[in-house]
N, C-alpha and C positions, 0 to 999 in steps of 0.2 A: 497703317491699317491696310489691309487686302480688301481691294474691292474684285466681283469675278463682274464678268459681263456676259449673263445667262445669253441672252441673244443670238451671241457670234461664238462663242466657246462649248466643244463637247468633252465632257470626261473621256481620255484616252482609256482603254485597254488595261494598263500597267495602274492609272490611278485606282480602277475599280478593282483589280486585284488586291491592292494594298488595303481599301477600304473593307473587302472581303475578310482579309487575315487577320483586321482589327477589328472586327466586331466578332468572330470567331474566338479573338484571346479575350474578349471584354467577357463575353457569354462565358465563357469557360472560367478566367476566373471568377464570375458571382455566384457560382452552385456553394447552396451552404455545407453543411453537417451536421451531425447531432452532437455528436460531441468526438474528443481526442481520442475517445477508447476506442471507438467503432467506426471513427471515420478511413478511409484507405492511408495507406504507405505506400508512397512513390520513393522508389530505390535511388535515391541521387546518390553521387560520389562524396565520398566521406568529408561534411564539414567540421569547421573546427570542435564545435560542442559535442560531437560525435567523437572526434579523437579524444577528448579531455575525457569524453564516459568509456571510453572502453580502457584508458588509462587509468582510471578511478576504478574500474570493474577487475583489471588485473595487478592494483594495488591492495585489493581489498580480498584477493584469490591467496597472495602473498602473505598476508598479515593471517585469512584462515591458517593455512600450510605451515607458519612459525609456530600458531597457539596449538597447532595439531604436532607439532613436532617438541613444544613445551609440555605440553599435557603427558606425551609417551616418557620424559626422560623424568618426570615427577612420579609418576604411576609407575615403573620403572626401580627409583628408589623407595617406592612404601608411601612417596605423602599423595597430597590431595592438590591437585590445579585451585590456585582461587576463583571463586565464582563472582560473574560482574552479575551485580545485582540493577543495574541499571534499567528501568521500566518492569521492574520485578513486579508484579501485583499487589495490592492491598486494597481495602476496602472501609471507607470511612462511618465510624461504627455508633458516633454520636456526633449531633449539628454542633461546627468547632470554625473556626477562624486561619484563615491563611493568610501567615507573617514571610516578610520577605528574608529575616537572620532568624536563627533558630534564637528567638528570644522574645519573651512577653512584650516587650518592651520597642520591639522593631515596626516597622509599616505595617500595618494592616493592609494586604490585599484583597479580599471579597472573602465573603462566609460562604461556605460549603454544607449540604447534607449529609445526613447519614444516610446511608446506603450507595451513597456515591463511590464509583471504581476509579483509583488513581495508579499512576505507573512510579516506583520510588525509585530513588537513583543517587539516593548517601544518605545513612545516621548519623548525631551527633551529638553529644551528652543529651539522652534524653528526648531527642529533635526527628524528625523524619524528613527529608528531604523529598519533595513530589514534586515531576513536572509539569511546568507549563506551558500552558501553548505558545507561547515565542518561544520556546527552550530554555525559558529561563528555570530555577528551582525558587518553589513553595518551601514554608516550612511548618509542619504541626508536630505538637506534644504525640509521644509514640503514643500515651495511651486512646489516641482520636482516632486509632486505624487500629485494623487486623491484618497481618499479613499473611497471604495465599500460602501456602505450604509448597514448600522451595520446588517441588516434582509436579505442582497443579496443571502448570501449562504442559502436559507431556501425560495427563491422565485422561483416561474415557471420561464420560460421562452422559446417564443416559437421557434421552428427550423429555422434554416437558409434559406435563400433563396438557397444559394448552394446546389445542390441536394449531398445526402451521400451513404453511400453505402448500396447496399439491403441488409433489415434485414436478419438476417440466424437463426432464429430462430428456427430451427430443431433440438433440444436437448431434453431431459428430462425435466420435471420440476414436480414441487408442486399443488395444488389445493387450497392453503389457501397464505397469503401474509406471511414473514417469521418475518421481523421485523416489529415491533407496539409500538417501545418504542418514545423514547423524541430526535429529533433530533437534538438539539442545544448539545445534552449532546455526540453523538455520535462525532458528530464535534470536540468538545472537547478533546477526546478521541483521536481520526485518528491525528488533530493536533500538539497532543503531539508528536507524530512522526517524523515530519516534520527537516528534515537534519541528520534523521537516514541514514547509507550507505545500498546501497542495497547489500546482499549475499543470494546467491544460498542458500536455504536450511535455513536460517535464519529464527530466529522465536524473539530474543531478540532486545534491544536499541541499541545493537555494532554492527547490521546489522540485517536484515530482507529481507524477497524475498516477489513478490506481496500477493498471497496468503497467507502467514505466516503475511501478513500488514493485510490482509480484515479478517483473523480469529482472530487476536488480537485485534483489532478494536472491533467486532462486540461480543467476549467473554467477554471485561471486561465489558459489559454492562448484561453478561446472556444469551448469543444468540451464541448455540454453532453450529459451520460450520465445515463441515470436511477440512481436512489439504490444499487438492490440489483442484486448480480453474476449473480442468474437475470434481470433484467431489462437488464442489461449486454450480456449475451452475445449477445439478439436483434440491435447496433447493432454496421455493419460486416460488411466480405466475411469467408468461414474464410481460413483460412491454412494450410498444413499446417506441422508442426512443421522442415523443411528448411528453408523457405523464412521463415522468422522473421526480421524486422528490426528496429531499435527501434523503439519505439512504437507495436511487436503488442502487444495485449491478452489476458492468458493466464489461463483457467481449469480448476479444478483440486475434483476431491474431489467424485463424483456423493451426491445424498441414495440413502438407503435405496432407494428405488423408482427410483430411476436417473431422477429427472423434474425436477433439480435439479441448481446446482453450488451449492456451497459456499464458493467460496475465486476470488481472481482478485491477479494485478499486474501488471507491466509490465516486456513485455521490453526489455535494454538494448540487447544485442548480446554476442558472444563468450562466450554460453552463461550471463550472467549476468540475474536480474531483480532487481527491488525489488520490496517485499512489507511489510504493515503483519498480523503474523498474531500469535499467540499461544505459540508456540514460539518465534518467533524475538523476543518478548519485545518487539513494536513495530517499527516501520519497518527495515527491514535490506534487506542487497544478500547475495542466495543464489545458489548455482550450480540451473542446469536440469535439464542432462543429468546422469543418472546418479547422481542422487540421490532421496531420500524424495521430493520434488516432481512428478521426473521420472514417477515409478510410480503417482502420483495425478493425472496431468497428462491433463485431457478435450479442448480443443480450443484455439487461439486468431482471434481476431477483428483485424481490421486497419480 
């Protein structure tokens, strides 16, 4: 045990420096945040999870470039590329049961609504395969669903009759449109995400946060965005929310002082986006119009 002896002892010079620089880092580091999206990025030198994602972002640049290069020599001889139907859309069209094997007879997992929106991702005599949110697959009889029409996610569609909320379009932006590439291929991409968890500050498949979802998205394609979705929003013309096609960039949820957003994904098409958020428990495909979204919805970017 150190005992000081106030009496006869004064702090040197050098100790009160040192006490200076420590209460200096202690101060410094307890400033909070709001959150991942909007808090700052400090440029540090490349650590490891940083090389694993840019290795992951130019493995996934590759596997585009192969399907892009499979697609021309198909299209080429007369046939047709097959299409992943994976997180394809449907829409559950009477209240039905979800089994864990495409069979009456399997687990029951929990009963579902109708009108409920599910992403499918394999048929099977009869069976529809839909996922879950651990990524695992549901399975219901085909006839408990309808499915989207193969070109929905890639169609207009016009606004609701319910009025939304005024645009806030007072941000920064671009003067040229930001993406120009193939949007089936984007879809593709964003998709593959689908029943990733969401985490703060995520950028990989074991968890991902919104903007760490709309930058990896839009990089394995070429299309590089900065990290966080206040820095997002500056890249790209506005859009007004009518005129929305896929592969608008949509953000949502101002901070307190209205000098901030919050939250961002990417629209599909037919009123539908994907989104890597924390309600919706990681990567998922949500409705626009006329929902929670809709009523926190600030502007989008193209």
């Amino acid at each position: 045990m150190l005992f000081l002896n106030h009496a006869k002892s004064k702090p040197s010079l050098e100790f009160i420096t040192k006490i200076s620089l420590w209460t200096f880092v202690i101060l410094a580091c307890s400033s909070t945040t709001d959150y991942a999206d909007t808090s700052i990025t400090f440029k540090l030198p490349p650590s490891k999870a940083n090389i694993t994602a840019t290795e992951a972002r130019l493995k996934a640049e590759r596997q585009v470039e192969k399907q892009r290069n499979y697609d021309r020599q198909l299209t080429s001889r007369g046939d047709q590329p097959p299409r992943n139907d994976v997180g394809r859309l449907a829409e559950i069209i009477t209240n039905t049961v979800i089994h864990r094997n495409p069979n009456v007879n399997s687990r029951e997992l929990c009963e579902v609504s109708a009108g409920t929106d599910v992403a499918v991702n394999s048929q099977k005599n009869g069976w529809v395969g839909i996922l879950m949110q651990d990524g695992s697959s549901g399975w219901l009889p085909t006839q408990a669903l309808q499915m989207m029409h193969e070109d929905a996610v890639l169609s207009a569609l016009s606004m609701p009759d319910s009025p939304g909320p005024e645009e806030r379009n007072n941000f920064p932006s671009g003067s040229v449109p930001f993406f120009h590439g193939n949007p089936q291929q984007l879809v593709n991409v964003a998709e593959s995400f689908l029943g990733v968890p969401y985490e703060w500050g995520g950028n990989t498949h074991k968890g991902i946060d919104c903007s760490g979802f709309v930058k990896r998205v839009f990089g394995a394609l070429g299309y590089d965005l900065p990290r966080v979705a206040d820095e997002q929003i500056d890249v790209g013309v506005p859009v007004s929310p009518d005129s929305l096609i896929c592969g608008d960039r949509l953000y949502f949820e101002l901070s307190r002082d209205g000098s901030r957003v919050k939250h961002t994904g990417i629209y599909l098409g037919n009123g539908y986006f994907i989104q890597s958020s924390v309600t919706g428990h990681g990567v998922s495909i949500n409705k626009l119009f006329g929902t929670y979204w809709w009523s926190i919805f600030v502007c989008a970017r193209r």
